[in-house]
ZAROFI-17568 format. One record per residue (C-alpha): x, y, z; residue number from 1. Coordinates in Angstrom, 3 decimals, padded with zeros to 6 digits. Each point is the difference from the previous one (the first is absolute). Layout:
N
         x         y         z    k
         X         Y         Z  NUM
...
//
This chain:
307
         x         y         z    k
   020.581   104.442  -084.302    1
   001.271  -003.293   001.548    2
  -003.358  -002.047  -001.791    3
   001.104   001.771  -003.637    4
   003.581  -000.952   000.615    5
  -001.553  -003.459   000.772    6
  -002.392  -000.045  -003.017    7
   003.544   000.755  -002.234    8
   001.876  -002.530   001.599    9
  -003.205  -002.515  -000.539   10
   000.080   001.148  -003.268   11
   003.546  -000.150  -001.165   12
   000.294  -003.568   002.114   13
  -002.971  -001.168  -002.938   14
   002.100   001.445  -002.662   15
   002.834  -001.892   000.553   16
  -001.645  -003.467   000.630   17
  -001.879   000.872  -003.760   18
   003.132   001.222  -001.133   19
   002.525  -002.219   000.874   20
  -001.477  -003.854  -001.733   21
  -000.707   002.062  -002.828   22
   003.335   001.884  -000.521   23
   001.388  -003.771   000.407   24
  -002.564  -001.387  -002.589   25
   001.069   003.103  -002.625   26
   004.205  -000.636   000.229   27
   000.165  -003.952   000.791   28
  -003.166  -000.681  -002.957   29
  -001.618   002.637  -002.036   30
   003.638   001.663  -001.180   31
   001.241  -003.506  -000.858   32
  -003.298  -001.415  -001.810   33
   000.132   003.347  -001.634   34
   003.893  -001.016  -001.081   35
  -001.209  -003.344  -000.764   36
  -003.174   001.659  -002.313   37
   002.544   002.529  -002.028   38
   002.310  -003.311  -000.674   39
  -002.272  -001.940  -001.288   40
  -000.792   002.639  -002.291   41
   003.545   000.072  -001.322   42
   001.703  -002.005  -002.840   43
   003.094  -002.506   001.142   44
   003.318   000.360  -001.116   45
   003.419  -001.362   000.381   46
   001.309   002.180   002.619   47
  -000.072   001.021   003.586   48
  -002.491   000.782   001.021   49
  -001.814  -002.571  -002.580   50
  -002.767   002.462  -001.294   51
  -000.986   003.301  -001.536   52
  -001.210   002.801  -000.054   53
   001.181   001.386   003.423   54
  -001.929   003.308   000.870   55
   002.641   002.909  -000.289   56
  -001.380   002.534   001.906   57
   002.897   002.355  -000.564   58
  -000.835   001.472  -003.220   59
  -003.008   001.335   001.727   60
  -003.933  -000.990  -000.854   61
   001.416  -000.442  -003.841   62
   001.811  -002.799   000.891   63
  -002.717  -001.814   002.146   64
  -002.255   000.390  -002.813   65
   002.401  -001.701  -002.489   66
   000.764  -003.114   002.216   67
  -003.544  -000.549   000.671   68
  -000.575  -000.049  -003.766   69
   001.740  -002.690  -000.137   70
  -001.624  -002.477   002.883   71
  -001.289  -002.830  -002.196   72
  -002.328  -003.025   000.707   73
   001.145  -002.597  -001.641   74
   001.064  -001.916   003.409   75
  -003.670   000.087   001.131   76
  -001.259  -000.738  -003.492   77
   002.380  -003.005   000.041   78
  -000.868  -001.474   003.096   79
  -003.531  -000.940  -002.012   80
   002.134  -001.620  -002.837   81
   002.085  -002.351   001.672   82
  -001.351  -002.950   001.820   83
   001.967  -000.228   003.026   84
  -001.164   003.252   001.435   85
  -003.385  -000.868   000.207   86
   000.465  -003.275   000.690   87
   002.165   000.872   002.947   88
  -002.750   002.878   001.742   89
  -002.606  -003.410  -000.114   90
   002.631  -002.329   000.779   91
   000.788   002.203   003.465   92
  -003.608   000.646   000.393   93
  -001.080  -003.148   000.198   94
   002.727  -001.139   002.700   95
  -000.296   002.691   001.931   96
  -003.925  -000.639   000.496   97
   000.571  -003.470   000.596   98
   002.806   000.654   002.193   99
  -002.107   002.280   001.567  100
  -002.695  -001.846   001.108  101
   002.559  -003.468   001.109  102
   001.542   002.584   002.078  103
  -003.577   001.226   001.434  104
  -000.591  -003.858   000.314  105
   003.240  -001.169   002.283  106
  -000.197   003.459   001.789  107
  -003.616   000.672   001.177  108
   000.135  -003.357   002.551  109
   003.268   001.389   001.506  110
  -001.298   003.764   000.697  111
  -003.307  -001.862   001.083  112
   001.927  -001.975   002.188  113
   002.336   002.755   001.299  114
  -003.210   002.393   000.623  115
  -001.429  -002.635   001.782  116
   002.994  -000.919   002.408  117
   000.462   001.182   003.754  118
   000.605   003.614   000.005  119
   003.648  -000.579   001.485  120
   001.051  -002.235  -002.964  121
  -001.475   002.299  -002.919  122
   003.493   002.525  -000.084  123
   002.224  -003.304  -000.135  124
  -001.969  -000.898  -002.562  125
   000.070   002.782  -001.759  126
   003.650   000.464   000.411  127
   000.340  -003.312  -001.337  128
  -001.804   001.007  -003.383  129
   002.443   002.843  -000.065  130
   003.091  -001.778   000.482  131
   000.920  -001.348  -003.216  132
   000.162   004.412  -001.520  133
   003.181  -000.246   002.447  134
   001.449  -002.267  -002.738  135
   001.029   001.565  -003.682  136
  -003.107  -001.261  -001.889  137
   002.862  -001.067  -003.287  138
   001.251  -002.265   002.859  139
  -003.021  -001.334   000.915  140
  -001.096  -000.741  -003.864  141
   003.581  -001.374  -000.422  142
  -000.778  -002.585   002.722  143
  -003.148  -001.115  -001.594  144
   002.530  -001.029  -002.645  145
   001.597  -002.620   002.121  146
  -003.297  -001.212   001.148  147
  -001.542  -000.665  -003.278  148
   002.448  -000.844  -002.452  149
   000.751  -003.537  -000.761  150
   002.351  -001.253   002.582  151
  -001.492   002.328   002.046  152
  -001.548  -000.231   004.111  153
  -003.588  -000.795  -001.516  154
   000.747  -002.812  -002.108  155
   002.274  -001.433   002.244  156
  -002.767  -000.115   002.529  157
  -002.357  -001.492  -001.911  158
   002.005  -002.570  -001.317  159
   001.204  -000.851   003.284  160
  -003.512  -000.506   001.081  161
  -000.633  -002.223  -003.395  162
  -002.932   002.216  -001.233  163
   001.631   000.675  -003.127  164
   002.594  -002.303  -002.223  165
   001.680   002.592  -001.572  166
   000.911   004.040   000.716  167
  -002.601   001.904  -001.403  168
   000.796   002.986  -002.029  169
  -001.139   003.059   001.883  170
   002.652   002.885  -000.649  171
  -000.357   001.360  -003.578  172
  -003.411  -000.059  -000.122  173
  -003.099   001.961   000.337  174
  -000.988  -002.133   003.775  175
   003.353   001.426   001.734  176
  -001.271   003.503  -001.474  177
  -003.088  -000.413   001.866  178
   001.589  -001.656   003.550  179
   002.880   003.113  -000.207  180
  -002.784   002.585  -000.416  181
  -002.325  -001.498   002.668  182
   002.907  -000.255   002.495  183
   001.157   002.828  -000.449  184
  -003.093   002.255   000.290  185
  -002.118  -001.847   002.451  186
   000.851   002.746   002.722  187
  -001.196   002.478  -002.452  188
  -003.601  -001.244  -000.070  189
   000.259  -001.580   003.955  190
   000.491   003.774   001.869  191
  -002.965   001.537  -001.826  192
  -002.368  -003.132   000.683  193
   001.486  -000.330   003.659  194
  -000.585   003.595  -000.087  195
  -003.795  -000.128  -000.656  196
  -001.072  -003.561   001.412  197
   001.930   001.151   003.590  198
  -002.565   003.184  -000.063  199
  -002.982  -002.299  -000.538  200
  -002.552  -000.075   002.467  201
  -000.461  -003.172   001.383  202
  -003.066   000.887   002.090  203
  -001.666  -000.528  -003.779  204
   001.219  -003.643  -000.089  205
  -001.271  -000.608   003.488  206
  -003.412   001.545  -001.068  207
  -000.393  -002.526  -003.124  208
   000.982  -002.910   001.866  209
  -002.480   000.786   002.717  210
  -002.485   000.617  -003.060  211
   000.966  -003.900  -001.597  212
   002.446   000.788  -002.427  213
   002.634  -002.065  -000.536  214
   003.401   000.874   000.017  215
   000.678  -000.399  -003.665  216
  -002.971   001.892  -000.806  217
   000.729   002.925   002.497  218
   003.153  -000.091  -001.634  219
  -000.826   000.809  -003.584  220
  -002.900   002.207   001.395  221
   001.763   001.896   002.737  222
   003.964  -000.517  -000.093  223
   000.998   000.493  -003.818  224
  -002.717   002.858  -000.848  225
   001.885   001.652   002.566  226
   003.660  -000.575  -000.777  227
  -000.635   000.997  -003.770  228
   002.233   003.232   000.439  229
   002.623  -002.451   000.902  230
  -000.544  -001.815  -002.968  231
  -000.262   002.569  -002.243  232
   003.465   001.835   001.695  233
   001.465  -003.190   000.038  234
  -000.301  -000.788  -003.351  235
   000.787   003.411  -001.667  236
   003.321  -000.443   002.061  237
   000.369  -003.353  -001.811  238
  -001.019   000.651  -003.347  239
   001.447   003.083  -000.700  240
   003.657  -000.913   000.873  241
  -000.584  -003.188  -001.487  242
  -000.898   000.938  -003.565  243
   003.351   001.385  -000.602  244
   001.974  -002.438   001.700  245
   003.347  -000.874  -001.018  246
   002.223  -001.173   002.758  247
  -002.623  -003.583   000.395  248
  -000.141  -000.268  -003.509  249
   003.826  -000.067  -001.096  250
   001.529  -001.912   002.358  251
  -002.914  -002.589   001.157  252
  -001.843   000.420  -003.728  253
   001.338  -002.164  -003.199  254
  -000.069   001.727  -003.564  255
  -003.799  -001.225  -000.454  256
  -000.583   002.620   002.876  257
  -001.069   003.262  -001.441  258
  -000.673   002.900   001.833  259
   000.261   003.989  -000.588  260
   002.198   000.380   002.666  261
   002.668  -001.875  -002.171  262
  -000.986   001.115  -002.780  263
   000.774   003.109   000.796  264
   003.286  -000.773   001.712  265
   001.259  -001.593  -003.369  266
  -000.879   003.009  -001.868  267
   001.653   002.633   002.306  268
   003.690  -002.379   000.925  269
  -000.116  -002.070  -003.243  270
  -000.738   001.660  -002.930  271
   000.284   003.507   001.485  272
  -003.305   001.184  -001.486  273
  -000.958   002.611   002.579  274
  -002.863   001.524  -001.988  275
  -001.513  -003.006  -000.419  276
   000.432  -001.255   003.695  277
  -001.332   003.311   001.117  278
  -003.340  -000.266  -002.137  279
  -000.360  -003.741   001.410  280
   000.242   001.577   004.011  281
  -002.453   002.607  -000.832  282
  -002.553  -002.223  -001.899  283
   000.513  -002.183   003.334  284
  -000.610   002.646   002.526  285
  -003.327   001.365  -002.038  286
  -000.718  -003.654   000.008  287
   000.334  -000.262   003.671  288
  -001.318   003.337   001.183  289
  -003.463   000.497  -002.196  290
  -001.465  -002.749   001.556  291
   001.096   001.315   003.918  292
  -001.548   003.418  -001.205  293
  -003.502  -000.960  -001.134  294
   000.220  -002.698   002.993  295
   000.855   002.354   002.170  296
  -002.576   002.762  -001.503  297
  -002.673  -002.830   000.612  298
   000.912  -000.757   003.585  299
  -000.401   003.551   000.648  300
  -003.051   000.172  -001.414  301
  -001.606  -003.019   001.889  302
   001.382   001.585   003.231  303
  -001.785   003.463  -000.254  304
  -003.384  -002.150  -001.488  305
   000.443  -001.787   003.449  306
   000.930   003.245   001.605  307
//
């Protein structure tokens, strides 16, 4: 009696760990993408809220029927029309690839370096990555302001040290895009590649320099073959974020800067065109999550093929 009351309790305790991220997942993201799918569906108007239909399920299944008669497609089919769509889903593409691997470039020495430090250093260093999510990140982009704009802390130290003549212009532009994203999401690819290279064995290093190899070459052999989880973690926690960006963009960005993220910020709070907003997040998120699916699908298949 005592192991079947065990064997519940076992059993119900699995339940609720399966249960419980995927209740979370169902009310905090599939009910709202669904509300997001339905809306962009819908046809604006002047009003509040700012589109139509709205399902009525009153009336009873009659009802239903009739508003779903009248979801449209116009917003997706005019999303291939106009320009600035498409030009803003390559436009954010392409910076957050780039920005993705300059933030894989500044970060992999510093996890390196902290997976390589004295044991009783590696949780202040750690801590130290961690410290600047104590500060509101619209803060921390709002400083970067100061830093880079004309006047600003960087020009004044590099005219002080005569390497330039004049302030350069930084802020406004597409290079204080690319220094606010790197900043800011540096710890983001850091913990996963401090993560894997702190695992590594270095009783493998010790064998390949016995064996001749040189450290460069053990290093491209040895050490980054086996932090390429890290990478790839690292990087879908940079990318992904990235790509719909808007924060960076608006206040570090000029009006040359496009990106989805704004893109779609104009079209929700400036012209109020929810249906069409909504169809530009959902073509963003299938752009974003088809790729993680068959990457993910291919992983899994390499795994059991190594298995």
């Amino acid at each position: 009696m005592a192991s079947e009351s065990d064997g519940r309790s076992r059993g119900l305790a699995r339940w609720l760990v399966l249960a419980i991220p995927y209740a979370w997942l169902l009310i905090l993201f599939l009910v709202p993408f669904l509300i997001v799918i339905k809306i962009s569906f819908s046809t604006p108007v002047i009003g509040q809220p700012p589109y139509t239909p709205t399902f009525d399920v009153s009336g009873g299944i009659g009802s239903l029927m009739a508003s779903l008669r009248q979801l449209v497609v116009d917003n997706y089919i005019f999303l291939t029309k106009d320009a600035l769509y498409w030009k803003s889903y390559l436009s954010s593409l392409w910076i957050a690839i780039a920005s993705t691997f300059l933030v894989l470039l500044f970060s992999y020495p510093i996890a390196y370096g902290m997976a390589r430090a004295p044991r009783a250093w590696q949780p202040t260093l750690v801590m130290l990555i961690i410290l600047p999510f104590w500060t509101s990140f619209l803060i921390r982009v709002y400083a970067w302001i100061g830093i880079l704009k004309k006047d600003g802390l960087l020009n004044e130290l590099l005219l002080s040290l005569h390497l330039i003549d004049q302030p350069l212009i930084i802020l406004n532009t597409n290079w204080a895009v690319y220094i606010g994203i790197i900043y800011s999401y540096m710890p983001f690819m850091i913990l996963p590649l401090y993560a894997a290279l702190e695992r590594l064995d270095n009783t493998l290093l010790e064998a390949a320099s016995d064996l001749g190899s040189p450290p460069l070459r053990s290093f491209w052999q040895i050490t980054f073959p086996l932090s390429i989880p890290g990478v790839i973690a690292g990087s879908f926690l940079v990318f992904i974020p990235v790509t719909g960006e808007f924060v960076i963009p608006d206040l570090l960005g000029g009006h040359t800067t496009l990106m989805i993220g704004k893109t779609l910020w104009d079209e929700f709070f400036a012209n109020r065109d929810w249906p069409l907003a909504s169809a530009v997040a959902v073509v963003l998120l299938v752009l974003l999550v088809v790729p993680i699916v068959i990457f993910q699908n291919q992983e899994q298949k390499r795994a059991e093929r190594e298995g």
